[in-house]
C-alpha positions as CSV (number, residue, x, y, z in Angstrom):
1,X,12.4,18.6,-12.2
2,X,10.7,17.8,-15.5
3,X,10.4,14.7,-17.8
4,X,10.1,14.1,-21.4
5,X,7.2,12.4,-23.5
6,X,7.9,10.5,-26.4
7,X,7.9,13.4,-28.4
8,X,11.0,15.0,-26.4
9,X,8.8,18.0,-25.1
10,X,9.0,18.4,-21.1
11,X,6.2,17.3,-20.1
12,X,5.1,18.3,-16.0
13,X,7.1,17.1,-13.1
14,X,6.3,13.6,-11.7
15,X,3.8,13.9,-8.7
16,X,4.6,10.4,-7.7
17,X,7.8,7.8,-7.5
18,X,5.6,5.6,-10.2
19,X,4.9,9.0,-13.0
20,X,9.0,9.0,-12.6
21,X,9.4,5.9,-14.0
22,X,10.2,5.6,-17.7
23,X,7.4,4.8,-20.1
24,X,8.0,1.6,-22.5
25,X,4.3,1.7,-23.6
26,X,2.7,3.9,-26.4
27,X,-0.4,4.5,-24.2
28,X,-0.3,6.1,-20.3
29,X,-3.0,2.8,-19.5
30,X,-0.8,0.3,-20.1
31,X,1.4,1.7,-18.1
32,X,-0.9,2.4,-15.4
33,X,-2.3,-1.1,-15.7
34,X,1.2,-2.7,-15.2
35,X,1.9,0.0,-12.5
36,X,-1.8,-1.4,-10.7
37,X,-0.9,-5.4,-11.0
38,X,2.5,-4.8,-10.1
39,X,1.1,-3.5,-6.7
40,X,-1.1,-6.3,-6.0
41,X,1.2,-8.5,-6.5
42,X,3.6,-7.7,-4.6
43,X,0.6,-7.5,-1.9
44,X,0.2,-11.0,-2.5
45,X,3.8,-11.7,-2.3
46,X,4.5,-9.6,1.3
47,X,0.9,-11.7,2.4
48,X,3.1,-14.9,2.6
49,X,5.8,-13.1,5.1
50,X,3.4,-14.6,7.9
51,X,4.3,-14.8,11.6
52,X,1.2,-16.5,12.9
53,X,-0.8,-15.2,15.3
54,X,-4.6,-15.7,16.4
55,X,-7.3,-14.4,15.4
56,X,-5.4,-12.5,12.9
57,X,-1.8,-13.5,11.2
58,X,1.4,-10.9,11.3
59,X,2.2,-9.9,7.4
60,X,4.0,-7.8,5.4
61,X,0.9,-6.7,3.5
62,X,0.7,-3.4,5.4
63,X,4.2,-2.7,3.6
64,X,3.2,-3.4,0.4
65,X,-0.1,-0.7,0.7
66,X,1.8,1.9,2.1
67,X,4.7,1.3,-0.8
68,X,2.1,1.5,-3.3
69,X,-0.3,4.3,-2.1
70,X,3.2,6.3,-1.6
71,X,4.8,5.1,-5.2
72,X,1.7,4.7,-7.1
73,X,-0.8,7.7,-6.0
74,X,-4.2,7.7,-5.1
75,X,-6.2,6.0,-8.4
76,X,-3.0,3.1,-8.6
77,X,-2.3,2.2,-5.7
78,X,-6.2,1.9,-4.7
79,X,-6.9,0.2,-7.7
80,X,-4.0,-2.0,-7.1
81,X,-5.5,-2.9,-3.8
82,X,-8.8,-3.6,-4.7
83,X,-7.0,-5.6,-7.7
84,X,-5.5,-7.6,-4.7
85,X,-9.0,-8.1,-2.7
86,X,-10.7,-9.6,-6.6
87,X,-7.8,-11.9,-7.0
88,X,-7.9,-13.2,-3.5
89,X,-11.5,-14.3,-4.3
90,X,-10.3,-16.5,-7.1
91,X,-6.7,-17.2,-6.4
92,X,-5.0,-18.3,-3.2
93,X,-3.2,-14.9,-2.4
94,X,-4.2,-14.2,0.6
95,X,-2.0,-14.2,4.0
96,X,-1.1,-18.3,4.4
97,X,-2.5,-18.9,1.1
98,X,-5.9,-17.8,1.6
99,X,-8.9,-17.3,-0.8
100,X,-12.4,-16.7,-1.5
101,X,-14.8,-14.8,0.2
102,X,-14.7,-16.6,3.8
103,X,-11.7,-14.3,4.3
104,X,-13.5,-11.0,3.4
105,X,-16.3,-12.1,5.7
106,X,-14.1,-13.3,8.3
107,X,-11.6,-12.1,11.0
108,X,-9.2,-10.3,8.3
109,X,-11.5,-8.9,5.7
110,X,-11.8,-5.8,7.2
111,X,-8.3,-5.2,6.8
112,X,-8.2,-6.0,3.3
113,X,-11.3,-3.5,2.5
114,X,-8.8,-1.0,5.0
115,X,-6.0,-1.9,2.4
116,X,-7.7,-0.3,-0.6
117,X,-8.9,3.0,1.1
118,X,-5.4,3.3,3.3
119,X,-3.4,3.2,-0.5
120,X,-5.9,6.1,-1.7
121,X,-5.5,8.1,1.3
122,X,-1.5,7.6,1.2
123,X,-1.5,8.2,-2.3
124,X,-3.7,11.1,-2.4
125,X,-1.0,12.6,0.4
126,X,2.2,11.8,-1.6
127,X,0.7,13.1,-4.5
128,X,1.0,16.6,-2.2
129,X,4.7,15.6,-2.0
130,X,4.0,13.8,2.0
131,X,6.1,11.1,0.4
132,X,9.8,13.1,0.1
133,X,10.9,13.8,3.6
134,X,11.2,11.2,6.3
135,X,9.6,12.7,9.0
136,X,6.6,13.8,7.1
137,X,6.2,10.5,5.2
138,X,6.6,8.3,8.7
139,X,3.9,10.3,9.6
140,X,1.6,10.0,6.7
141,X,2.6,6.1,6.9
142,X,1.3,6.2,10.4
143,X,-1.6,7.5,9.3
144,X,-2.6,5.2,6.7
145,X,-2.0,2.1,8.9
146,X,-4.1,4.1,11.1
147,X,-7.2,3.4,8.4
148,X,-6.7,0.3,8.0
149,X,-6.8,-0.9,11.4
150,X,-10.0,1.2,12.0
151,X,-11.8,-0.7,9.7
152,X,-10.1,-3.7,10.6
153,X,-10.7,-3.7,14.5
154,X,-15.0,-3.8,14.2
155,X,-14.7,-5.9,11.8
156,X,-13.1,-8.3,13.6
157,X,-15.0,-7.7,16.8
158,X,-18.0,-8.6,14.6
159,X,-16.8,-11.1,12.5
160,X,-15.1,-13.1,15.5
161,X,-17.6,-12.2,18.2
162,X,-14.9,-10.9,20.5
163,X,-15.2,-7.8,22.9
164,X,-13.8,-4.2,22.4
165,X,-10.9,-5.1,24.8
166,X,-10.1,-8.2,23.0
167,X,-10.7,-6.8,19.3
168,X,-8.3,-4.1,20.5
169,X,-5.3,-6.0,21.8
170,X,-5.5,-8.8,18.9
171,X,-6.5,-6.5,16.1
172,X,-4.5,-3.6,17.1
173,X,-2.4,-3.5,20.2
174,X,0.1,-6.7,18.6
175,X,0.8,-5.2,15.5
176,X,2.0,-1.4,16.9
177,X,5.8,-2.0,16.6
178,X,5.6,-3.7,13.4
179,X,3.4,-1.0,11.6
180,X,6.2,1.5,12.9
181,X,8.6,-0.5,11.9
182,X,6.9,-0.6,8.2
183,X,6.4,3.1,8.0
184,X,10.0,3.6,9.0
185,X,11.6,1.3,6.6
186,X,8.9,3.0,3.5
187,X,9.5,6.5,5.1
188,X,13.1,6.2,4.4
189,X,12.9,4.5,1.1
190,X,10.6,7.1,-0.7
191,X,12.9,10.0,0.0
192,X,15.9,8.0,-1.4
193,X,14.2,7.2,-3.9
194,X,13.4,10.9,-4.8
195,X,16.6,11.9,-4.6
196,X,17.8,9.4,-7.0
197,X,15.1,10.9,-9.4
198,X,16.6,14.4,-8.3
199,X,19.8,13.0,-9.5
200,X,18.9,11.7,-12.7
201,X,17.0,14.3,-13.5
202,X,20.0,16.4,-13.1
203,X,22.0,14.8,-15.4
204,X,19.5,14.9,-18.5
């Protein structure tokens, strides 16, 4: 599987879903660059799928990381997370509309720090082609949640003064079926995905 520069000459196989994508843009960057805010918005836009729980909301922003470490790589979809975390400072994109730096410091900043190294770690996997069989990629999805929540959980305890126990159960224990749930649904979309670019691929 090969694609073509602008020039017509094959250029090497896509390691990613987002290399797959057809360029419109004279120079890789702005391509990248639109690849990197594309990510963190749709970050923002999965933070306002809330189901609200305390200390920390249920969102869809642990979709939206593991979609974008898996279609973006490790640089883009990192980037497009900590893209995410600089506009939440400034702009009310946070889960529920949040913003500014009391929600770093506070009971969910810890997860949003996870986000950015969770989308490197995915992408630097499905770069390694984790991202093209289901099994594999549920796994790798698991995995990546995995980060996040390992950052996210002391930081919490800290942040909200609560015990392990606690910091466990609200940081953690809630939010196991959904995070399967997520990898699932992304572990079955990246293989289809693939094998539409398989397909048209085959018919150049």
């Amino acid at each position: 599987m090969s694609t073509a520069s602008s020039t017509g000459l094959p250029t090497r196989p896509p390691l990613v879903l987002g290399d797959a994508l057809p360029n419109a843009f004279a120079k890789a960057w702005a391509r990248d660059a639109v690849l990197v805010a594309t990510g963190a918005l749709l970050t923002a836009l999965c933070a306002q799928i809330v189901i609200p729980m305390t200390p920390v909301p249920m969102t869809g922003q642990t979709f939206a990381v593991v979609l974008a470490g898996a279609t973006l790589g490790a640089r883009r979809g990192a980037a497009s997370q900590l893209l995410y975390l600089i506009m939440g400072l400034f702009l009310p994109v946070y889960a529920e509309g949040g913003s500014g730096t009391d929600v770093i410091w506070g009971a969910s900043g810890g997860y949003i720090v996870g986000f950015v190294i969770a989308a490197y770690l995915i992408g630097t996997l499905a770069e390694r082609g984790a991202d093209r069989k289901f099994v594999l990629a549920f796994a790798t999805f698991i995995v990546g949640q995995l980060v996040i929540f390992g950052i996210g959980v002391p930081w919490l305890k800290v942040s909200a003064d609560l015990s392990w126990a606690t910091a466990i159960h609200d940081g953690f224990t809630v939010f196991i079926i959904g995070g399967l749930v997520k990898a699932a649904a992304v572990g079955m979309l990246t293989p289809a995905a693939w094998r539409g670019v398989k397909k048209l691929d085959a018919r150049d």
